[in-house]
C-alpha positions as CSV (number, residue, x, y, z in Angstrom):
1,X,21.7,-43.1,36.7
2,X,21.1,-40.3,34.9
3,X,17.3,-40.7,35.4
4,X,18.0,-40.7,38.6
5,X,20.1,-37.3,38.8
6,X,17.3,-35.5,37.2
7,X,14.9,-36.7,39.1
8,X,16.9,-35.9,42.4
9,X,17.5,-32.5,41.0
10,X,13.6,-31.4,40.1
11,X,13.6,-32.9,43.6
12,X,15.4,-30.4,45.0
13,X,14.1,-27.6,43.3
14,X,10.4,-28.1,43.9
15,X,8.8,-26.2,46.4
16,X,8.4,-28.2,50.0
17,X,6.2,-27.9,53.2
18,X,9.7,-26.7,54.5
19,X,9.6,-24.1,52.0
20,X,5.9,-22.7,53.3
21,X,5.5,-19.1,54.5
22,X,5.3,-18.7,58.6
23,X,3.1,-16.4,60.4
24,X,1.5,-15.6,64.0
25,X,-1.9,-14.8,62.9
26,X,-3.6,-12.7,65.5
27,X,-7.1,-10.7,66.1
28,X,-7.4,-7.9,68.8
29,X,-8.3,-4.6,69.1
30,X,-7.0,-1.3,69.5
31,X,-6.4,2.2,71.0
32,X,-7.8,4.8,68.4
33,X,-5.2,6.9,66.2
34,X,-6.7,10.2,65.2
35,X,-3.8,13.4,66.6
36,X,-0.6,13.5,66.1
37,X,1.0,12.3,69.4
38,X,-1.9,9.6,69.8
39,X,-0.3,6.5,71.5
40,X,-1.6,3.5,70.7
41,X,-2.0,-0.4,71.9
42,X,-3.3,-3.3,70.2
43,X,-3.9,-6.4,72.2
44,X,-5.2,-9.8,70.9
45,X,-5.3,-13.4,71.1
46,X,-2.8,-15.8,68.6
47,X,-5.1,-18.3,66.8
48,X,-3.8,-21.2,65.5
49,X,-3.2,-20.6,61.2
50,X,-3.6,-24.6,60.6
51,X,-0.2,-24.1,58.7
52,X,3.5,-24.0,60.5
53,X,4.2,-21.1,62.7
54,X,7.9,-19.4,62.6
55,X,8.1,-21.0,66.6
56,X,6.3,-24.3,66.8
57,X,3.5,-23.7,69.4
58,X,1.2,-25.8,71.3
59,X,-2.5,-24.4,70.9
60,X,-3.8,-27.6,72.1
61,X,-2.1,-26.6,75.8
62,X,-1.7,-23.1,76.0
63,X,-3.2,-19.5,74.4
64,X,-1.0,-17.3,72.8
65,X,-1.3,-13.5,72.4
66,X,0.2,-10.2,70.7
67,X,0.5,-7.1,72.7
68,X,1.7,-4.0,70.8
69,X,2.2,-0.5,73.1
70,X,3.6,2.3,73.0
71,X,3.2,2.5,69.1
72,X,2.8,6.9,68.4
73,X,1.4,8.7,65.7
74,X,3.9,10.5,64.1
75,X,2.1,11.4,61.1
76,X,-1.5,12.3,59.7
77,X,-1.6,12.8,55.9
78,X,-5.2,12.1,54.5
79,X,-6.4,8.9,55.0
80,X,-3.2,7.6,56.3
81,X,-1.7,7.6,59.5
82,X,2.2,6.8,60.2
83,X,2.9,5.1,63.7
84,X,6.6,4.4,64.8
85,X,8.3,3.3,67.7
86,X,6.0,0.9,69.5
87,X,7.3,-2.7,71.3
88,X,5.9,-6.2,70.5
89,X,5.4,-8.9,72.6
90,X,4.2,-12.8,71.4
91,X,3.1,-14.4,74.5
92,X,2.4,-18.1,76.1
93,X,-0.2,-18.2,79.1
94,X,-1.9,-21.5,80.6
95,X,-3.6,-20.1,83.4
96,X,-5.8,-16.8,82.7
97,X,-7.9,-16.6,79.4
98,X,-7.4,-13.4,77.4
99,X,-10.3,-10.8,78.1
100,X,-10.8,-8.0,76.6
101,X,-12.7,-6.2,79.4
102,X,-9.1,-6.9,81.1
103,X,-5.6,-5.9,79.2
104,X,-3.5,-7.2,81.8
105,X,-4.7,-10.9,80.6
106,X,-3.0,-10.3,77.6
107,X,0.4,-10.0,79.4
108,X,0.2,-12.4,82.3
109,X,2.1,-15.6,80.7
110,X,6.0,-15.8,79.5
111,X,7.2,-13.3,76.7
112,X,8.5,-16.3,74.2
113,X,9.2,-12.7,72.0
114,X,9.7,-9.0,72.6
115,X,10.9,-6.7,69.8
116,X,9.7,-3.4,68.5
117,X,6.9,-1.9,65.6
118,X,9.9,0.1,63.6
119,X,6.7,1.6,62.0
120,X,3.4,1.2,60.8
121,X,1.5,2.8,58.1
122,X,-2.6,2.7,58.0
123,X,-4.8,3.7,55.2
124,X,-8.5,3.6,55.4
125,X,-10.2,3.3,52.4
126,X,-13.6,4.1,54.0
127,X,-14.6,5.3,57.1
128,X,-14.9,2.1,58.7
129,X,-12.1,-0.8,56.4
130,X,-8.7,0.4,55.8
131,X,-5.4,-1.6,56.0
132,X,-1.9,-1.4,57.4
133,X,1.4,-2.0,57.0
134,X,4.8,-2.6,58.8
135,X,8.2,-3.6,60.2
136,X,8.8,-5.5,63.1
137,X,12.5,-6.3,64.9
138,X,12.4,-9.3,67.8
139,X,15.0,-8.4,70.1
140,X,14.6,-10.7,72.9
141,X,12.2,-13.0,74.9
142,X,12.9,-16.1,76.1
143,X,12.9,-17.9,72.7
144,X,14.7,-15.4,70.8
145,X,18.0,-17.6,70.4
146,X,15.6,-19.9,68.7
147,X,16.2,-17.8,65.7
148,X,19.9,-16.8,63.5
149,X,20.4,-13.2,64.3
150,X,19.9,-12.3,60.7
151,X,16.2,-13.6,60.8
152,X,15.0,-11.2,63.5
153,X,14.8,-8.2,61.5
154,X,12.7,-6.8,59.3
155,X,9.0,-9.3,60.2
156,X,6.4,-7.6,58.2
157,X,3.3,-6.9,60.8
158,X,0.0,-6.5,58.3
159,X,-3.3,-5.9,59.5
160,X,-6.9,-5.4,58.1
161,X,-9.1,-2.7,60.2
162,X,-12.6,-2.2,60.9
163,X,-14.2,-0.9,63.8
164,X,-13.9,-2.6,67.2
165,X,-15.5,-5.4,68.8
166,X,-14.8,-4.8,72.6
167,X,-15.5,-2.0,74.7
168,X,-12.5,0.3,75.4
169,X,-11.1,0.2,72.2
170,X,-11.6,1.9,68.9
171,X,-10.5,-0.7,66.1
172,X,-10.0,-4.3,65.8
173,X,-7.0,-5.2,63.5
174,X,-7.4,-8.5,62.3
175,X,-3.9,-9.6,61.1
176,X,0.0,-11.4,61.0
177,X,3.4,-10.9,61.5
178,X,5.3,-13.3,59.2
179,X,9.5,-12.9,58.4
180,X,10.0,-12.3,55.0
181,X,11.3,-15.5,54.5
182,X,10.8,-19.0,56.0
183,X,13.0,-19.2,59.5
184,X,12.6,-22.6,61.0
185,X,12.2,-25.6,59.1
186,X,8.9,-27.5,59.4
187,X,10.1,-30.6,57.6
188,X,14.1,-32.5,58.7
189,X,14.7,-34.3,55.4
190,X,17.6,-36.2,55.3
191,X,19.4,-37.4,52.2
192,X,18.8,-40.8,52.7
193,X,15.5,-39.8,53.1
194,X,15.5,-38.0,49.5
195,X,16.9,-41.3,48.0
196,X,14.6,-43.8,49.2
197,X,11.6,-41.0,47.6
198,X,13.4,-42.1,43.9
């Protein structure tokens, strides 16, 4: 018995697939940022991480996309540049394919989330690669009861930059926004299920 109790207690301690961080990994490009008062939009396509997403989506049957807008330059300080303010939308399309030559392809399916950029701050280490960092709060969307109220705030949105890959735009941020903590489980274990393991 004791054996046992041990075991079932490194059992519960041990890291799990349920435990495994979530993100929307994305790719897009974007508006450029270079004056205060700038305003700036990202839009890019969802690709599919190969680990569990923080809402279970179905790559196999729909694309998915990011559109940030909105999003001003507040501040210019050297090599970084402060954003704030901006809104966020994840969304699900099956009909139109996301084009870059076309923004409103990026929009055209159901909002599953819409929140806001709280802010965003960008350093570029050379003239070309920098890196950026920031808050994200989901607010609504049609799958925002999907999540506690608690686990809506405070997403971190991280992106990589280096100049842009489509016409019209002036970077390409190649990056994720991920809650600071797992939100849905990926794994229903039930206790049953952690005896028969032992």
């Amino acid at each position: 018995m004791r054996l046992f109790s041990f075991a079932l207690a490194l059992a519960l301690l041990a890291p799990s697939a349920a435990s495994a961080q979530q993100f929307f990994d994305f790719d897009g490009q974007a508006t450029g940022y270079t004056t205060v008062g700038d305003v700036v939009t990202m839009v890019a396509v969802v690709g599919d991480p190969g680990v569990d997403t923080p809402l279970p989506l179905d790559f196999a049957s729909f694309q998915y996309t990011i559109v940030v807008e909105s999003l001003d330059v507040d501040l210019i300080s050297g090599n970084t540049t402060g954003l704030v303010t901006g809104t966020i939308a994840l969304y699900e399309d099956d009909g139109t394919p996301a084009d870059f030559a076309d923004a409103s392809t990026f929009t055209d399916g159901t909002a599953l989330l819409t929140g806001e950029v709280e802010s965003l701050a960008i350093t570029q280490f050379t003239a070309t690669l920098g890196s950026g960092s920031g808050l994200v709060d989901w607010t609504g969307g049609s799958r925002i009861s999907d999540f506690r109220p608690s686990d809506r705030e405070n997403w971190a949105f991280v992106v990589n930059t280096s100049p842009a890959t489509a016409s019209g735009y002036d970077h390409r941020w190649d990056g994720k926004v991920e809650p600071q903590e797992p939100v849905v489980d990926t794994e229903v274990r039930s206790w049953g299920g952690v005896k028969i393991g032992y």
